[in-house]
DODRENRO-206232 format. One line per 5 residues: number of its first residue (from 1); for each residue z, x, y of N, C-alpha, C, CB. Coordinates in steps of 0.001 Angstrom, whole numbers, plus 500000, padded with zeros to 6 digits. Each point is the difference from the previous one (the first is absolute). Glycine has a CB too. Layout:
BEGIN
NUM> Z,X,Y,Z,X,Y,Z,X,Y,Z,X,Y | ...
***
This chain:
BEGIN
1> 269271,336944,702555,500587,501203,500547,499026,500597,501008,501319,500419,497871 | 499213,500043,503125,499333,500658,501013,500052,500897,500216,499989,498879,500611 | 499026,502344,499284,500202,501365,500224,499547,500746,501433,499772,499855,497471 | 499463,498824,503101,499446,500616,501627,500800,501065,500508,499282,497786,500773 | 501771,502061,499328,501056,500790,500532,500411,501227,499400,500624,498062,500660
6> 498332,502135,497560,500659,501608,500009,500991,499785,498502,500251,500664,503324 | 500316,500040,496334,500154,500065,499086,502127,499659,500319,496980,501725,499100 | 503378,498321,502450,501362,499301,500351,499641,498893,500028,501111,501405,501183 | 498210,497642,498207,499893,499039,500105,499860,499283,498631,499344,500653,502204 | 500190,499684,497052,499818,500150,498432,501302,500204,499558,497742,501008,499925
11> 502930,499874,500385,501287,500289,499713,501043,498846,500006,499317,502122,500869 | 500977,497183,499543,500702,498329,499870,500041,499018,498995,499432,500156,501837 | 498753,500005,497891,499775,499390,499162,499777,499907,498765,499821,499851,501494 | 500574,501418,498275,499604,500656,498280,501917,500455,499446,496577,501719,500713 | 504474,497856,500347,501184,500294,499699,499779,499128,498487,501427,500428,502724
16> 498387,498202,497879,500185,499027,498624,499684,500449,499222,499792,498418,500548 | 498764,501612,499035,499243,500426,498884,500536,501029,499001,498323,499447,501491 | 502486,501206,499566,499690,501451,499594,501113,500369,498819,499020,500732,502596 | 501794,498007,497463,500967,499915,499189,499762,499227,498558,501210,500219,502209 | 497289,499587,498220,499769,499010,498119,498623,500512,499547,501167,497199,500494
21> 498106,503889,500296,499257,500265,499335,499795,501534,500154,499276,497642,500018 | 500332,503305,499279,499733,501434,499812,499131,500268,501321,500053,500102,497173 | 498568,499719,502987,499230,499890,500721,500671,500131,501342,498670,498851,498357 | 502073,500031,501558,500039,499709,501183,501336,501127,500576,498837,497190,499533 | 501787,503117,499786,500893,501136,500072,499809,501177,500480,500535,499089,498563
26> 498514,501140,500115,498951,501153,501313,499648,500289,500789,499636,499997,499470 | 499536,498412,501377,499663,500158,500984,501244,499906,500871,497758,499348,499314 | 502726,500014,500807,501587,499612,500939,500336,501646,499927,501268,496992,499047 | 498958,504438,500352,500812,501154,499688,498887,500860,501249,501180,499718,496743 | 497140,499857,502929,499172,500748,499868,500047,499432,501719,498751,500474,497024
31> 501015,498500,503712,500297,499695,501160,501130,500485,500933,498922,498478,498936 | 502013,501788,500486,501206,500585,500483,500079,501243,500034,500901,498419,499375 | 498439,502763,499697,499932,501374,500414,498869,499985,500921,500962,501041,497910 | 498021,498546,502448,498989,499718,500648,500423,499657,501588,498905,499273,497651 | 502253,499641,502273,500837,499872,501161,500450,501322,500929,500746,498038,498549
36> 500332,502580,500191,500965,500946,500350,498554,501216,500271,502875,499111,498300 | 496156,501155,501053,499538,501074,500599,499330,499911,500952,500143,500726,498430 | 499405,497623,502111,499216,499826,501563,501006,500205,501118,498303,498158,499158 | 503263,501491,500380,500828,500119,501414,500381,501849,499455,501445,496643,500778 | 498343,503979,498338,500574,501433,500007,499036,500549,500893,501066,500271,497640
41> 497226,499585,502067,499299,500918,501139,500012,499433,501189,498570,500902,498591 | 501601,497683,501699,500542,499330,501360,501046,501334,500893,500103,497018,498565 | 500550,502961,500766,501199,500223,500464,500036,501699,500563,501013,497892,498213 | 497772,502605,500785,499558,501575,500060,499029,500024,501140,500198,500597,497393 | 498923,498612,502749,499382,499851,501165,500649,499706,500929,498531,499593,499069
46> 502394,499631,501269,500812,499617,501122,500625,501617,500384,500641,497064,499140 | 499775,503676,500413,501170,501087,499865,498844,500830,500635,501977,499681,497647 | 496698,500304,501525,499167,501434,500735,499293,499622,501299,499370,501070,497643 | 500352,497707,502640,499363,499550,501219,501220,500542,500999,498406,497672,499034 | 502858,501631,500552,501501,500329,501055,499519,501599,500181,502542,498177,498831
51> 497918,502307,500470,499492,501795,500048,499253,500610,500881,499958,499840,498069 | 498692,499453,501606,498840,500568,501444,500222,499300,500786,498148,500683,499209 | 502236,498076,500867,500668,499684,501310,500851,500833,501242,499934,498371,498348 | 501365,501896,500936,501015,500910,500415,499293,501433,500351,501826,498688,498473 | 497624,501982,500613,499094,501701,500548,498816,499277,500703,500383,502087,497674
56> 499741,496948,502431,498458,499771,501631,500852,499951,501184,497923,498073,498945 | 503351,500816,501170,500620,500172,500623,501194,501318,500859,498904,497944,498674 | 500910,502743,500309,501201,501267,500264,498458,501329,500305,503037,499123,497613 | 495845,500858,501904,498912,500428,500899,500016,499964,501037,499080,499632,498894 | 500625,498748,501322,499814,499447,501773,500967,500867,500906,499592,497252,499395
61> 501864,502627,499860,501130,499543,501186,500084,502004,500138,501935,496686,499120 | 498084,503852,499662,499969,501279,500348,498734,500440,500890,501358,500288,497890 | 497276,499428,502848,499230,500677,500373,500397,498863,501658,498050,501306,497304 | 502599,498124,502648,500149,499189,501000,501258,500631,501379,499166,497953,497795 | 501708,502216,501009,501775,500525,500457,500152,501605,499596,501326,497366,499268
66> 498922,502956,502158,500142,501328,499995,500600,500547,499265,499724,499853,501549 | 500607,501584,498165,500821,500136,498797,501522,499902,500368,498161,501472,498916 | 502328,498811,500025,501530,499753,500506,500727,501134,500559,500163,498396,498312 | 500544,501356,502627,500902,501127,500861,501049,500786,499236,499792,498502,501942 | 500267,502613,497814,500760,500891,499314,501360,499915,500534,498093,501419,499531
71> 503004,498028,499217,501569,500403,501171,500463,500957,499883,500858,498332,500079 | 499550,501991,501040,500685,501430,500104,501238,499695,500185,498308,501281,500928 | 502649,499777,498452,501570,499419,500056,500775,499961,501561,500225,501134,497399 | 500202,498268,502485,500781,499885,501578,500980,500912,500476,499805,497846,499683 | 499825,502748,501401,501035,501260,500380,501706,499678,499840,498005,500737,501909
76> 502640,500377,497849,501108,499552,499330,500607,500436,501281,499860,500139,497206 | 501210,498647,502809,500776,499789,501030,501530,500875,499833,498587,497539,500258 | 502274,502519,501136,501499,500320,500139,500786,499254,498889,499787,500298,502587 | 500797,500160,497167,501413,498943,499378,500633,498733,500785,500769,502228,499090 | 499378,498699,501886,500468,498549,501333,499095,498759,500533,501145,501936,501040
81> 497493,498478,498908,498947,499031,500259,499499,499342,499008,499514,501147,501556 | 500806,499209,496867,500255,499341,498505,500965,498851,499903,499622,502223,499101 | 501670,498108,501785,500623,498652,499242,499844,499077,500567,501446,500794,499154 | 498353,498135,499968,500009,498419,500073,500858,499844,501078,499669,499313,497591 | 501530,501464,502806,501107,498991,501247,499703,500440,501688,502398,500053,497998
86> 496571,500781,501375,499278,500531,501888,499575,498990,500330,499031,502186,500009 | 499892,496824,499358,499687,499093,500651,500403,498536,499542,498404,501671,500595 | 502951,497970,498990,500490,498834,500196,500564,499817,501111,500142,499873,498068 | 499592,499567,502890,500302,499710,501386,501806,499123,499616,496615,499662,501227 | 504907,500911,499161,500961,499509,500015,500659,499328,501164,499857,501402,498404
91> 501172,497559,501908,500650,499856,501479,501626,501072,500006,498787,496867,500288 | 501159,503217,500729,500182,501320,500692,502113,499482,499680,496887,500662,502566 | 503484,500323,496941,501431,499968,499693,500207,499343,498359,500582,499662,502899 | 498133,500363,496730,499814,499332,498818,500350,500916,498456,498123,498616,501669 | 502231,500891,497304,500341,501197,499308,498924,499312,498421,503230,500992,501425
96> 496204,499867,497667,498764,499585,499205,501164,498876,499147,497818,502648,499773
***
């Protein structure tokens, strides 16, 4: 058995065992929470690196990009210069 690789690697080979002897049960149970908790802080590290990633980036881009332009509502128009059929261009003797 070869363990160079860590204890996913061990893991293959103790399936057999692990079914005819106590020991070896253990270890096969004891390898597998060992698994699940190297990819749980994996996975916690991945998430907080992303994190300062994103607030380095949204730093940058905020001291970079001006701020944003305030909208102001748009002057309110006629009724007649509101409807949609002022500017559908029709041919002439034409009825909608």
């Amino acid at each position: 058995m070869s363990t160079k690789g860590g204890a996913m690697n061990a893991l293959p080979y103790l399936a057999g065992p692990a079914t005819r002897h106590a020991w070896a049960e253990r270890e096969y149970a004891q390898l597998q929470a060992d698994l699940v908790q190297v990819r749980l802080a994996a996975g916690a590290l991945a998430g907080d690196r992303a994190a300062r990633r994103r607030a380095r980036l949204r730093a940058l881009l905020r001291d970079l990009l001006p701020a944003r332009p305030v909208r102001r509502p748009e002057p309110a128009r006629s009724q007649g210069a509101a409807a949609p059929s002022a500017r559908i261009v029709r041919p002439l003797g034409g009825s909608r």
